[in-house]
TIRO-2110 file (N, C-alpha, C; in Angstrom, 1 decimal):
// TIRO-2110
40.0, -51.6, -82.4, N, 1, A
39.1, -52.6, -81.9, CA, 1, A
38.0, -52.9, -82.9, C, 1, A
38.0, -54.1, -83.2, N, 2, A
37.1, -54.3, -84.3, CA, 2, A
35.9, -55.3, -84.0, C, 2, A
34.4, -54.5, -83.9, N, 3, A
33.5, -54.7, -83.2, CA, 3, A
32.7, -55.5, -84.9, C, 3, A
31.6, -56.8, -84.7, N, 4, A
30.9, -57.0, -85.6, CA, 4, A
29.6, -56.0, -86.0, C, 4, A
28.7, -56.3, -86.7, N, 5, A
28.7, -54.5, -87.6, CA, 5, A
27.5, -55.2, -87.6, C, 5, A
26.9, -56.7, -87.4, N, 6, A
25.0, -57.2, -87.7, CA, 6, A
24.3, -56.4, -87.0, C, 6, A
22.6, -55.8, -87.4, N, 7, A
22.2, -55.2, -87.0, CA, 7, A
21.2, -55.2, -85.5, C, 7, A
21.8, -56.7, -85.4, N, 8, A
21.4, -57.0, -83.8, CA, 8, A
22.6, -56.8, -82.3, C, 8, A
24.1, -56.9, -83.0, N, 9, A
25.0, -56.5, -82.6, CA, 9, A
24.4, -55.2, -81.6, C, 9, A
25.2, -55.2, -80.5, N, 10, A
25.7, -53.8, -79.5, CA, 10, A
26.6, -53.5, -78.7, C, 10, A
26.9, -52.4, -78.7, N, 11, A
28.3, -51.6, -77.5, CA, 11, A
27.6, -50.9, -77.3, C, 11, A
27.8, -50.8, -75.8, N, 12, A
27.8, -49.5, -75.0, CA, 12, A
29.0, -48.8, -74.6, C, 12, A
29.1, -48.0, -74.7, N, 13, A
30.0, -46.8, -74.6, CA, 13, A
30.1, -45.7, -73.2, C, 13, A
30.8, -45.6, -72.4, N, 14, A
30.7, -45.1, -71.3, CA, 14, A
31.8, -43.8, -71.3, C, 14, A
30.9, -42.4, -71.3, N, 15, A
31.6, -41.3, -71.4, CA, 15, A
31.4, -40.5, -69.7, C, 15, A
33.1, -40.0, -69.3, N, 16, A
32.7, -39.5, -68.2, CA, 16, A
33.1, -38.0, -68.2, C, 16, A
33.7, -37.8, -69.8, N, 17, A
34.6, -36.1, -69.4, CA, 17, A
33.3, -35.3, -70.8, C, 17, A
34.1, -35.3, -71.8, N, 18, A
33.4, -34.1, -72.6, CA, 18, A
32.8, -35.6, -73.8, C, 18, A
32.4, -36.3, -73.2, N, 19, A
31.2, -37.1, -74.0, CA, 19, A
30.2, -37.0, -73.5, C, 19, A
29.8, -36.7, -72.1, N, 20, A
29.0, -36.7, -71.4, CA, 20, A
28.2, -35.3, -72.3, C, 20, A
28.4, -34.3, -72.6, N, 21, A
27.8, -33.4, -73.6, CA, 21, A
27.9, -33.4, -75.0, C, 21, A
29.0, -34.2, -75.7, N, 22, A
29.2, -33.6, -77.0, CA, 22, A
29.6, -35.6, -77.6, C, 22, A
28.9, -36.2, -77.5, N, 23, A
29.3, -37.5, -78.1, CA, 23, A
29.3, -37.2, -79.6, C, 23, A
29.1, -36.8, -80.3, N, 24, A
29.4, -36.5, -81.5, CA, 24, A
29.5, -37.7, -82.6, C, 24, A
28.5, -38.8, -82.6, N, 25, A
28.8, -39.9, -83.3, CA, 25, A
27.3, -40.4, -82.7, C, 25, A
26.8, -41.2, -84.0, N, 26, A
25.7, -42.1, -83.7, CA, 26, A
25.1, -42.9, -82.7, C, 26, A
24.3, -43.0, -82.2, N, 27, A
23.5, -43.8, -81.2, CA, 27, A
22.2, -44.0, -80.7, C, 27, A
22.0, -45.2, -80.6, N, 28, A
20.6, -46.2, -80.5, CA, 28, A
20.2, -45.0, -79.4, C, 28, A
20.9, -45.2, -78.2, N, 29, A
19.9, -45.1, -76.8, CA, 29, A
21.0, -44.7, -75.7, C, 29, A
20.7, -43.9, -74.8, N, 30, A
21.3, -43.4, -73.6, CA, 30, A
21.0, -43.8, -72.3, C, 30, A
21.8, -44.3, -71.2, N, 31, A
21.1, -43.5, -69.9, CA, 31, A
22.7, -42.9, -68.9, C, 31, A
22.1, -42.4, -67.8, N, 32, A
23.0, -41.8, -66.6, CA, 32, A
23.3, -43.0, -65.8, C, 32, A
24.5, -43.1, -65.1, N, 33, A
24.7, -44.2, -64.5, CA, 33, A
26.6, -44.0, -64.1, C, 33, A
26.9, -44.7, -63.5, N, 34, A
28.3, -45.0, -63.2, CA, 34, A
29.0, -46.4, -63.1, C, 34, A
30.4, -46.4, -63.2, N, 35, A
30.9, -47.4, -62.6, CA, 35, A
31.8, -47.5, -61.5, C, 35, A
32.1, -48.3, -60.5, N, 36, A
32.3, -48.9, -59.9, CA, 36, A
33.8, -48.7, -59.9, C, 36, A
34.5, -48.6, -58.8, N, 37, A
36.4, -48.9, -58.5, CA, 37, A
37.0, -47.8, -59.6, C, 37, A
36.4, -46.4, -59.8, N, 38, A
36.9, -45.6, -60.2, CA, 38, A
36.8, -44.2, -59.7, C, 38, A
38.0, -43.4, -59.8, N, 39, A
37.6, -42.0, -59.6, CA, 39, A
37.5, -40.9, -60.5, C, 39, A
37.2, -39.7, -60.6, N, 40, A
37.4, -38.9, -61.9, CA, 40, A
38.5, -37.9, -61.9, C, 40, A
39.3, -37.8, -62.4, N, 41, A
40.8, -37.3, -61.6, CA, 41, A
41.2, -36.0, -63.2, C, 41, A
41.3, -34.8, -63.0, N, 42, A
42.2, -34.2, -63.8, CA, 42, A
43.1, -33.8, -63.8, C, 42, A
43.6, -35.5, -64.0, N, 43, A
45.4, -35.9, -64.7, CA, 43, A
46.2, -36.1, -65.9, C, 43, A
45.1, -35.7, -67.1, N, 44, A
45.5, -36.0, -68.2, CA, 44, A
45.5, -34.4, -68.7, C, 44, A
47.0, -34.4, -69.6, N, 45, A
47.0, -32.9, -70.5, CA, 45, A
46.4, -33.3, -71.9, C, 45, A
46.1, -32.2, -72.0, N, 46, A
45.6, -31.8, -73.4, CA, 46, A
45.9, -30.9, -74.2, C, 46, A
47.1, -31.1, -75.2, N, 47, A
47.7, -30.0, -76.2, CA, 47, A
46.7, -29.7, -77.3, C, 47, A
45.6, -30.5, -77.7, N, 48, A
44.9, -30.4, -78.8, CA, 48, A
43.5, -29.7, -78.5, C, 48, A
42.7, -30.3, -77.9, N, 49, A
41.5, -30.1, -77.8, CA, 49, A
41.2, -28.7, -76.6, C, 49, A
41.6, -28.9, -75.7, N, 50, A
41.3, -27.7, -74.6, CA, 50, A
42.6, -27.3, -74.3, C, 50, A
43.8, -27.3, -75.0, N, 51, A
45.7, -26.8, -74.7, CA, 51, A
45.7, -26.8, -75.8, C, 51, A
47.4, -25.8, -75.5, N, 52, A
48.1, -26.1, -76.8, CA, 52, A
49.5, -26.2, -75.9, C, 52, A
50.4, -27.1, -76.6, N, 53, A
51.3, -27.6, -76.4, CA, 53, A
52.3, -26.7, -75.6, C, 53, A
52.1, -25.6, -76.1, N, 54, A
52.8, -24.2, -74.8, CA, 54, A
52.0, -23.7, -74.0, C, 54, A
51.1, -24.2, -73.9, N, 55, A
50.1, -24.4, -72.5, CA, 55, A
48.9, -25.5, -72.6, C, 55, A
49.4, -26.8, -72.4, N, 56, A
48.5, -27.7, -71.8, CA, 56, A
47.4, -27.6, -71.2, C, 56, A
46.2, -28.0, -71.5, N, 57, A
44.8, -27.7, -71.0, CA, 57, A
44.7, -29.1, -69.9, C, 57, A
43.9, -29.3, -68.8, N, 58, A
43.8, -30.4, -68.0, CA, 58, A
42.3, -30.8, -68.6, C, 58, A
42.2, -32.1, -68.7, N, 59, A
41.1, -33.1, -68.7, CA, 59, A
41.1, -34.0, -67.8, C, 59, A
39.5, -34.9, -67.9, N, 60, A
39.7, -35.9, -66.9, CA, 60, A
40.4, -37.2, -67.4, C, 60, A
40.6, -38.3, -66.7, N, 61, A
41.1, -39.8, -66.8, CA, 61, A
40.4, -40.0, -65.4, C, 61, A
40.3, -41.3, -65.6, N, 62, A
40.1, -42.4, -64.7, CA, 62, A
41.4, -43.1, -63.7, C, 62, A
41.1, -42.4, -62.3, N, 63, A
41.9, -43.6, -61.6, CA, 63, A
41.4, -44.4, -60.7, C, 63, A
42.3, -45.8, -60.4, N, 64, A
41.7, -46.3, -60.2, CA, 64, A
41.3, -46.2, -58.3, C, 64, A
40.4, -46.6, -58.2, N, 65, A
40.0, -46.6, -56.5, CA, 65, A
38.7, -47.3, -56.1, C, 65, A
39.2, -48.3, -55.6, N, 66, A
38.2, -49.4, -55.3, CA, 66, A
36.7, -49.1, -54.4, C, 66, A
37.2, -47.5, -54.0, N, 67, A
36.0, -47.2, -53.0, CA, 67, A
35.0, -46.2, -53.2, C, 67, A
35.6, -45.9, -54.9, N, 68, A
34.8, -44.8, -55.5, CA, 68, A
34.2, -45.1, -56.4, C, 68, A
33.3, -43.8, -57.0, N, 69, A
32.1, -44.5, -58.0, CA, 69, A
32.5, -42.9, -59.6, C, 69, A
32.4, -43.5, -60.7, N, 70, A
32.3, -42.4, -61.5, CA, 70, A
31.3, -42.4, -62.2, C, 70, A
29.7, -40.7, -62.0, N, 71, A
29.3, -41.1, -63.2, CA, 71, A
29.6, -40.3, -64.3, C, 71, A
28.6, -40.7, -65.4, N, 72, A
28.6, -40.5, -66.6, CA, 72, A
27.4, -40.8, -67.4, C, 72, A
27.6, -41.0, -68.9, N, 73, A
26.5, -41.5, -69.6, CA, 73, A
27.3, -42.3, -70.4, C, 73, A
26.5, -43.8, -70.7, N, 74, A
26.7, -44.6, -71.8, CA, 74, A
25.6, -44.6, -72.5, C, 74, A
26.3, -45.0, -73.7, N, 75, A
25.7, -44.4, -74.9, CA, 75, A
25.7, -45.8, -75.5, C, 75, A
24.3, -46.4, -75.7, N, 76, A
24.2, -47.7, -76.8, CA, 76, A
24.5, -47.3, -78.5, C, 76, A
25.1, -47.7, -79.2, N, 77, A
25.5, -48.0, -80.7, CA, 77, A
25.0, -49.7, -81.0, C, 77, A
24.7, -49.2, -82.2, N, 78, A
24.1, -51.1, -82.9, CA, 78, A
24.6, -50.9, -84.6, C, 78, A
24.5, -52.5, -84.6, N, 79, A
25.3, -52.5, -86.2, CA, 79, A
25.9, -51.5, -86.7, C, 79, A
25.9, -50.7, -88.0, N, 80, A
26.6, -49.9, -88.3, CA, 80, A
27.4, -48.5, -87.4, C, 80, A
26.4, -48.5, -86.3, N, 81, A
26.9, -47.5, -85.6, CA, 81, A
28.6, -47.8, -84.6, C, 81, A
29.2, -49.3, -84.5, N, 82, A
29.4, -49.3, -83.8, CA, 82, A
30.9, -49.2, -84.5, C, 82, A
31.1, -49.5, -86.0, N, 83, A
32.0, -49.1, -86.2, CA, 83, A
32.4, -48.2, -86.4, C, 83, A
31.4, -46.9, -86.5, N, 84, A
31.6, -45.2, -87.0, CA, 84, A
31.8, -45.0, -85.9, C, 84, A
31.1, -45.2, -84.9, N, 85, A
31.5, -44.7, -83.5, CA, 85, A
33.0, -45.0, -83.1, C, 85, A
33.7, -46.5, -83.3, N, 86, A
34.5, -46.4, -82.5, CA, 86, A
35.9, -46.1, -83.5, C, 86, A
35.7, -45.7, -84.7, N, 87, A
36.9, -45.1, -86.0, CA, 87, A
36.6, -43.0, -85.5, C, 87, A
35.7, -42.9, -85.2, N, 88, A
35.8, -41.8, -84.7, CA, 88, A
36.4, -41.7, -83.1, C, 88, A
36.2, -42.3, -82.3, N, 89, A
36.1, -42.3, -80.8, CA, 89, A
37.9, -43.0, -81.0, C, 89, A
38.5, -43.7, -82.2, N, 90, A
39.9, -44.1, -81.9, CA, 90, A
40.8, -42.5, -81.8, C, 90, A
40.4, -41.3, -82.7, N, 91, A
40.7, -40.3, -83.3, CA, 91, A
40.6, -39.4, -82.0, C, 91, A
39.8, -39.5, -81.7, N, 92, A
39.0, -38.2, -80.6, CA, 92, A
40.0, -38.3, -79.4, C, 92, A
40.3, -39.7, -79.2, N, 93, A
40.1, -40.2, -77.5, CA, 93, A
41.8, -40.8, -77.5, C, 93, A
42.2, -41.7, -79.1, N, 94, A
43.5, -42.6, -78.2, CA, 94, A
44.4, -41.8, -79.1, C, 94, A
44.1, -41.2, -81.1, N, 95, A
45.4, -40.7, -81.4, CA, 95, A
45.8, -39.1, -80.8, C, 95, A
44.9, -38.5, -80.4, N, 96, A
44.7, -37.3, -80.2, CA, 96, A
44.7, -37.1, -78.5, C, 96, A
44.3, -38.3, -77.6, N, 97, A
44.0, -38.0, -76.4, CA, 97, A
45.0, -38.6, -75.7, C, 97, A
45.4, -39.7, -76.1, N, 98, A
46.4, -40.7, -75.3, CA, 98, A
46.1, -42.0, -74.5, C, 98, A
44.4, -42.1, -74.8, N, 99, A
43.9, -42.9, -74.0, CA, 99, A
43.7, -44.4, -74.5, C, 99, A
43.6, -45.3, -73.6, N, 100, A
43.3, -47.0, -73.9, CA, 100, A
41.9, -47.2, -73.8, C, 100, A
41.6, -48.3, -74.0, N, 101, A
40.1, -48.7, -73.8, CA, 101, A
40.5, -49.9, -72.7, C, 101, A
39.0, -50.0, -72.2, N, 102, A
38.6, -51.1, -71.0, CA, 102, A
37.4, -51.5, -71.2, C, 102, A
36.9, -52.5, -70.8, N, 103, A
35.4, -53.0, -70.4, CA, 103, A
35.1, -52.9, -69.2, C, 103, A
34.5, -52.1, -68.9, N, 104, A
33.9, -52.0, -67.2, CA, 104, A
31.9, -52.1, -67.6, C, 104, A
32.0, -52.7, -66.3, N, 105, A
30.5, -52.8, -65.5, CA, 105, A
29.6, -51.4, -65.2, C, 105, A
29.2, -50.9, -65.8, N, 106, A
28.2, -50.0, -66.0, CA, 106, A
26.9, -50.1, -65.7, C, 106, A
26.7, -49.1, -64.8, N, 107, A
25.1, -49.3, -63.3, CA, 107, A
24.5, -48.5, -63.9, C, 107, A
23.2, -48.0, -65.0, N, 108, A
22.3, -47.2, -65.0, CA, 108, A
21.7, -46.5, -63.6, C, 108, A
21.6, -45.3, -64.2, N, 109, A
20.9, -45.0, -62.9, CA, 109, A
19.6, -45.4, -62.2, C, 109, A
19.4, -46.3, -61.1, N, 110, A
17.9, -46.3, -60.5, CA, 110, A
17.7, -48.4, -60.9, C, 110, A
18.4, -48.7, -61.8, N, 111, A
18.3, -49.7, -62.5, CA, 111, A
18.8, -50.7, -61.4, C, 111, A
19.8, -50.7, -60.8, N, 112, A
20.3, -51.7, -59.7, CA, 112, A
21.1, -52.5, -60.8, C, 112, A
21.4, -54.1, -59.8, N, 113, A
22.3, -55.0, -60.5, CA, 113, A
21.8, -55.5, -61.8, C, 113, A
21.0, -55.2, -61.6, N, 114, A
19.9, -56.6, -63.3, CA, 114, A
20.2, -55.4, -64.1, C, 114, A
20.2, -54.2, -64.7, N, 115, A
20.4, -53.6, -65.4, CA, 115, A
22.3, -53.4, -65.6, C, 115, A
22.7, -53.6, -64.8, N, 116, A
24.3, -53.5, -65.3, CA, 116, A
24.5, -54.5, -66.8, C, 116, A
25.8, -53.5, -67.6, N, 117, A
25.8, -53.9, -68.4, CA, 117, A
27.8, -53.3, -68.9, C, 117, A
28.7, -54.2, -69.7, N, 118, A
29.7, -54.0, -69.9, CA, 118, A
29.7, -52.8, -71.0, C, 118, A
30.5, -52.0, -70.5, N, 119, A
30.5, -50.4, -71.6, CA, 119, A
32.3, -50.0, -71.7, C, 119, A
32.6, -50.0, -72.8, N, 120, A
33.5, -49.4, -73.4, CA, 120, A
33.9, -48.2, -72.4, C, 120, A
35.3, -47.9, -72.1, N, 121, A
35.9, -46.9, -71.0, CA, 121, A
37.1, -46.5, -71.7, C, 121, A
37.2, -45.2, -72.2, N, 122, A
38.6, -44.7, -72.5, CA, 122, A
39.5, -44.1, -71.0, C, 122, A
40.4, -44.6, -70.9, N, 123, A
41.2, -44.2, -69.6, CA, 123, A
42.4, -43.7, -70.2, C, 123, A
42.9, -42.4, -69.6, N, 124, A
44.4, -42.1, -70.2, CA, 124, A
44.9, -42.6, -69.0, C, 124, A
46.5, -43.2, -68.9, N, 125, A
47.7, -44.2, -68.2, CA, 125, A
48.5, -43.3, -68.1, C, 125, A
49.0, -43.0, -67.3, N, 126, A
50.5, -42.8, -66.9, CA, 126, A
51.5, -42.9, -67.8, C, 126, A
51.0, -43.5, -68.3, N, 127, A
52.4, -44.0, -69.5, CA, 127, A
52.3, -43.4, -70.9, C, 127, A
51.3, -42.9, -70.9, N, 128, A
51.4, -42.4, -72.0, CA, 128, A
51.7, -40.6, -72.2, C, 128, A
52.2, -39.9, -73.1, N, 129, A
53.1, -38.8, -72.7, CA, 129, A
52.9, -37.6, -72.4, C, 129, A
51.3, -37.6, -73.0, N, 130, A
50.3, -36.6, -72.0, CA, 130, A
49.9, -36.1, -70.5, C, 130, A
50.1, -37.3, -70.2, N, 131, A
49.9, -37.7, -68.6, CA, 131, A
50.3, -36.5, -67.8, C, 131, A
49.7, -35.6, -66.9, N, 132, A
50.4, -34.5, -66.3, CA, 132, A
50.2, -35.2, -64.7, C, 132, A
49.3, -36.0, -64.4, N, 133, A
49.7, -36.7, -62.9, CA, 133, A
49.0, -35.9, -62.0, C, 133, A
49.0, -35.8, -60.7, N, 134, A
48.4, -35.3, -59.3, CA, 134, A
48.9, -33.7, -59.2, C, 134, A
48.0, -33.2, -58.7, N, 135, A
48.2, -31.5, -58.6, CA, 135, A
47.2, -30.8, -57.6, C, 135, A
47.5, -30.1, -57.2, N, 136, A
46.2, -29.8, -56.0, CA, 136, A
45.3, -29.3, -56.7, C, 136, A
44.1, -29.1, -56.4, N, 137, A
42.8, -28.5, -57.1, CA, 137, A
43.2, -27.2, -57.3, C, 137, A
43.7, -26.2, -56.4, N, 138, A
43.8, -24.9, -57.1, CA, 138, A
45.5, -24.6, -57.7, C, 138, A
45.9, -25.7, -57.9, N, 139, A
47.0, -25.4, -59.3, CA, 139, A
46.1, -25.8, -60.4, C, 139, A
45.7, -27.0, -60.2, N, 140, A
44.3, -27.5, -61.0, CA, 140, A
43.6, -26.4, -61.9, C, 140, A
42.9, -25.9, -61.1, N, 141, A
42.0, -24.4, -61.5, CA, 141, A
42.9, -23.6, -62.3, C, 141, A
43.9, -23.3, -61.8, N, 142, A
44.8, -22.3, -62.3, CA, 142, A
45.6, -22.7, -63.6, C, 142, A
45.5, -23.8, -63.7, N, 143, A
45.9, -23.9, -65.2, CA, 143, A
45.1, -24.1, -66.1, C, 143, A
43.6, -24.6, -65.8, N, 144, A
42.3, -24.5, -67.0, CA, 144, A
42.0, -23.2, -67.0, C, 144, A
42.3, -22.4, -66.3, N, 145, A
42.3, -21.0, -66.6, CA, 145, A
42.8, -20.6, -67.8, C, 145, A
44.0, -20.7, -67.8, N, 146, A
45.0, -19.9, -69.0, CA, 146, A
45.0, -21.0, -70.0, C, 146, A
44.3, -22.1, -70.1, N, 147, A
44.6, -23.0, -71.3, CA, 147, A
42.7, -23.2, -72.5, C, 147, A
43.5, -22.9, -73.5, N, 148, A
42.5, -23.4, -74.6, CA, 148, A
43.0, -24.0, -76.2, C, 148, A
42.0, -24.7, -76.5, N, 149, A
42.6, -25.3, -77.8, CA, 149, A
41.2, -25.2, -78.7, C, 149, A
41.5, -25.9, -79.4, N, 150, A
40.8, -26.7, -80.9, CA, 150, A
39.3, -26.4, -80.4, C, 150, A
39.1, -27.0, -79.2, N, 151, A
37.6, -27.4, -79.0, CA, 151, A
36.7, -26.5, -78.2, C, 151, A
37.8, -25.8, -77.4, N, 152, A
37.6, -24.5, -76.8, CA, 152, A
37.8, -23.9, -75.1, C, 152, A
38.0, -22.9, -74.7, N, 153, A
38.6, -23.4, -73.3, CA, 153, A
38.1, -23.8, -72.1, C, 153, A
39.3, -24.2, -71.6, N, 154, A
39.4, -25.7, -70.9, CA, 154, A
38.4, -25.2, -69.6, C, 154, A
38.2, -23.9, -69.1, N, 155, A
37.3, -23.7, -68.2, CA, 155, A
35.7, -23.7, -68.8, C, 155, A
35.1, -24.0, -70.0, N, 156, A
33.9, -24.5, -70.7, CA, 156, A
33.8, -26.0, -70.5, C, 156, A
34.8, -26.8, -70.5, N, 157, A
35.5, -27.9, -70.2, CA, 157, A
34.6, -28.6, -68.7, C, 157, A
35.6, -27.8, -67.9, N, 158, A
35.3, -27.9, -66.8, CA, 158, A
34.0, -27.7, -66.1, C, 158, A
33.4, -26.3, -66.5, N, 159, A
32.1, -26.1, -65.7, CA, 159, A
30.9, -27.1, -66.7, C, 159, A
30.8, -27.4, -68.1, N, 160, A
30.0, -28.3, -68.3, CA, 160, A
29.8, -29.6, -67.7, C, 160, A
31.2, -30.3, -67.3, N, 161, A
30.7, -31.3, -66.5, CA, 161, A
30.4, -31.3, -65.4, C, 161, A
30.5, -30.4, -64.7, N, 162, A
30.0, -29.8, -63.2, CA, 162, A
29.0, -29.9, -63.5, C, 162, A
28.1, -28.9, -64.5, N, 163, A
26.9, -28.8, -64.9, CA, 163, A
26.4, -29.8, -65.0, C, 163, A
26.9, -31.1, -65.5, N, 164, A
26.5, -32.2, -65.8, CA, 164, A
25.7, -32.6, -64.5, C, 164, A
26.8, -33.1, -63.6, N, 165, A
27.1, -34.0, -62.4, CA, 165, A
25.9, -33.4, -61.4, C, 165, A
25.3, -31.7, -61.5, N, 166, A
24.6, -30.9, -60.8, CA, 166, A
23.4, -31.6, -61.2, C, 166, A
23.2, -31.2, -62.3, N, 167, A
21.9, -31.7, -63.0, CA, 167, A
21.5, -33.0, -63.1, C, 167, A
21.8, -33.8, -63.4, N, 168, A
22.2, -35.4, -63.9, CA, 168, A
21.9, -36.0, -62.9, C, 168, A
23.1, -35.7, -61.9, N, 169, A
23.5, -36.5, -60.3, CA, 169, A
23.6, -35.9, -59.2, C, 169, A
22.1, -35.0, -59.0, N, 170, A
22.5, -34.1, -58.0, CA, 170, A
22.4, -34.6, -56.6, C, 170, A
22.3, -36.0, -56.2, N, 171, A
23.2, -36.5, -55.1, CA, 171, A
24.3, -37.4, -55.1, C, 171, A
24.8, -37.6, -56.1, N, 172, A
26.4, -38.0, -56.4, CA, 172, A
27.5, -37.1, -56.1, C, 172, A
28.2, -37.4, -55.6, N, 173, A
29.7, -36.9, -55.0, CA, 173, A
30.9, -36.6, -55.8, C, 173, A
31.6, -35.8, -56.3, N, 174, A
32.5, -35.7, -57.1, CA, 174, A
33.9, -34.5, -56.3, C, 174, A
33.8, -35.1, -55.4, N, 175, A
34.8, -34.0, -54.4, CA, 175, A
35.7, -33.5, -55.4, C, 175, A
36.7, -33.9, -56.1, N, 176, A
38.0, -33.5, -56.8, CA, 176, A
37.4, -32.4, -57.9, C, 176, A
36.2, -33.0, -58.9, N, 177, A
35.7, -32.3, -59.5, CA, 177, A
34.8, -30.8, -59.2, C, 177, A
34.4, -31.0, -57.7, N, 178, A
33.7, -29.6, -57.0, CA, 178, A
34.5, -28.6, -56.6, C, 178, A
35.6, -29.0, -55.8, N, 179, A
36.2, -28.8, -55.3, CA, 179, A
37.3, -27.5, -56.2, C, 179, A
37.7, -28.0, -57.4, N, 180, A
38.3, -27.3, -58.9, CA, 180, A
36.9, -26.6, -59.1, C, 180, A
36.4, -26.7, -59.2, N, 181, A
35.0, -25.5, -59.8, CA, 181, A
34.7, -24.5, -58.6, C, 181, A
35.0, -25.1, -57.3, N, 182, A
35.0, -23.8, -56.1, CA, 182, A
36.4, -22.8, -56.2, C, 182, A
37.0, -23.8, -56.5, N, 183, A
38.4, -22.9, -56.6, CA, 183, A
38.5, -21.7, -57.9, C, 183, A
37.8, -22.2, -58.9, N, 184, A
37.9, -21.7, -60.2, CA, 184, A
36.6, -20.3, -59.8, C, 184, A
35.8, -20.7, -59.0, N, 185, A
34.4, -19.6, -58.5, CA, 185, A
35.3, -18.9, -57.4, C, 185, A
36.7, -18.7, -57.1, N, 186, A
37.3, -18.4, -56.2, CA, 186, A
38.3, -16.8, -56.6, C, 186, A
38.9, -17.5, -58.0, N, 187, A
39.3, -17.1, -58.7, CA, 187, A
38.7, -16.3, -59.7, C, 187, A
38.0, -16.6, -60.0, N, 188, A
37.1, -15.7, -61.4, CA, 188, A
35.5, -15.5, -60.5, C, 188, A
35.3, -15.0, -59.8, N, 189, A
34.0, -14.5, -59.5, CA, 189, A
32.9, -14.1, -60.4, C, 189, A
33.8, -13.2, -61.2, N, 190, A
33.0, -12.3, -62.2, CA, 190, A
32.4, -13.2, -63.1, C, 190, A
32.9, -14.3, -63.6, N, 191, A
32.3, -15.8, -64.2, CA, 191, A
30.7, -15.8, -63.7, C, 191, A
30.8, -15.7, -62.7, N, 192, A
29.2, -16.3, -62.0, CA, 192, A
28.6, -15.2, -61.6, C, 192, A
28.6, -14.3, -62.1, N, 193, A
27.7, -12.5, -62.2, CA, 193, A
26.5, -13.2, -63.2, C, 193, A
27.2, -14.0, -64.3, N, 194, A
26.1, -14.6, -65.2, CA, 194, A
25.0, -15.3, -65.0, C, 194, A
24.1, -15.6, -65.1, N, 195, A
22.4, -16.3, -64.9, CA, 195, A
23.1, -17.9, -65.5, C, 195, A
23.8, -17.3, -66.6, N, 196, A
24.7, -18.9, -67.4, CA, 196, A
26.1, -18.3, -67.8, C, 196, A
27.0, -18.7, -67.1, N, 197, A
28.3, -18.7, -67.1, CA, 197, A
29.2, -19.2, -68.4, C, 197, A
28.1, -20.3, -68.8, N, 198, A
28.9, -20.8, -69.8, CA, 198, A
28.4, -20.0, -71.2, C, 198, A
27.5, -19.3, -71.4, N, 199, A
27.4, -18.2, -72.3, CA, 199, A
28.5, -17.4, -72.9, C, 199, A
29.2, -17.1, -71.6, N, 200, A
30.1, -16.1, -71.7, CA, 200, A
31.5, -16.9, -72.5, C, 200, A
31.5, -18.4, -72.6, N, 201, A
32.8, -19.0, -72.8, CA, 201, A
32.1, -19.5, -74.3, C, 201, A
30.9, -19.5, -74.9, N, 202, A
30.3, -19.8, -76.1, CA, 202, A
30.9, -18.6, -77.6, C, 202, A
END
């Protein structure tokens, strides 16, 4: 996707899995916010980053649902940034991840309609060969358990964006995503003996 590079130029960028902590590429300006006719679903595998190919790690993707809301953080880029961002973000997200891009409508948080703004969306598709599809939350749990890769494991994965969504959006709803972290605090108790849990996975 080949974005103009003038220093008045901008993209926003809308991260809802492991961008939401680790965007890892340049940018102007941030806020919290969501879009609209999505849900946050972990249906997509990951052999690279949180799996390895003899054990698949789960991430999120986007499905779609007209009645739901997903947040996240978008992340403003300008001139130069927007092409480093998105030669990195091709690597990270479509050759590595499986995912497409979209333009969706993006609501800052507190900002209402006059602040929406169109933000870049990586979505992984069914069609592409990663795709692991629908699973109940505690097969869910039970496979970010035993899975880690490159980036590290997939239960640091998981409880950061929890973390996120607690902190960030602590009256936003993410049933599918709570729901796998109850399960995973169901399973691993000992996890949450810690003051910070995610210590223990650092």
């Amino acid at each position: 996707m080949k974005m103009p590079a003038s220093p008045n130029s901008s993209l926003w960028i809308f991260g809802y899995g492991s961008l939401v902590w680790k965007p890892d590429f340049e940018f102007t300006s941030s806020k919290v916010g969501f879009i609209n006719g999505y849900s946050r679903k972990f249906w997509q595998g990951d052999t690279f980053h949180r799996g390895s190919p003899q054990t698949p790690g789960r991430v999120v993707t986007l499905h779609e649902d007209y009645e739901e809301s997903t947040w996240g953080i978008a992340y403003e880029v300008r001139g130069d940034q927007i092409e480093a961002s998105l030669q990195y973000l091709n690597v990270r997200e479509s050759v590595l991840g499986g995912y497409i891009t979209k333009l969706i409508k993006f609501y800052p948080q507190d900002e209402g309609e006059e602040g929406a703004v169109l933000s870049l969306v990586y979505i992984a598709t069914p069609q592409n060969p990663s795709y692991l599809g629908p699973a109940s939350e505690d097969d869910i749990a039970a496979q970010i358990i035993v899975s880690s890769g490159r980036a590290g494991h997939n239960i640091e994965y998981l409880l950061r964006l929890a973390d996120f969504m607690h902190n960030h959006c602590p009256d936003a709803e993410d049933k599918h995503l709570f729901t796998i972290e109850e399960a995973l605090i169901a399973i691993l108790p000992c996890l949450y003996s810690s003051d910070d849990p995610l210590a223990l996975l650092c």
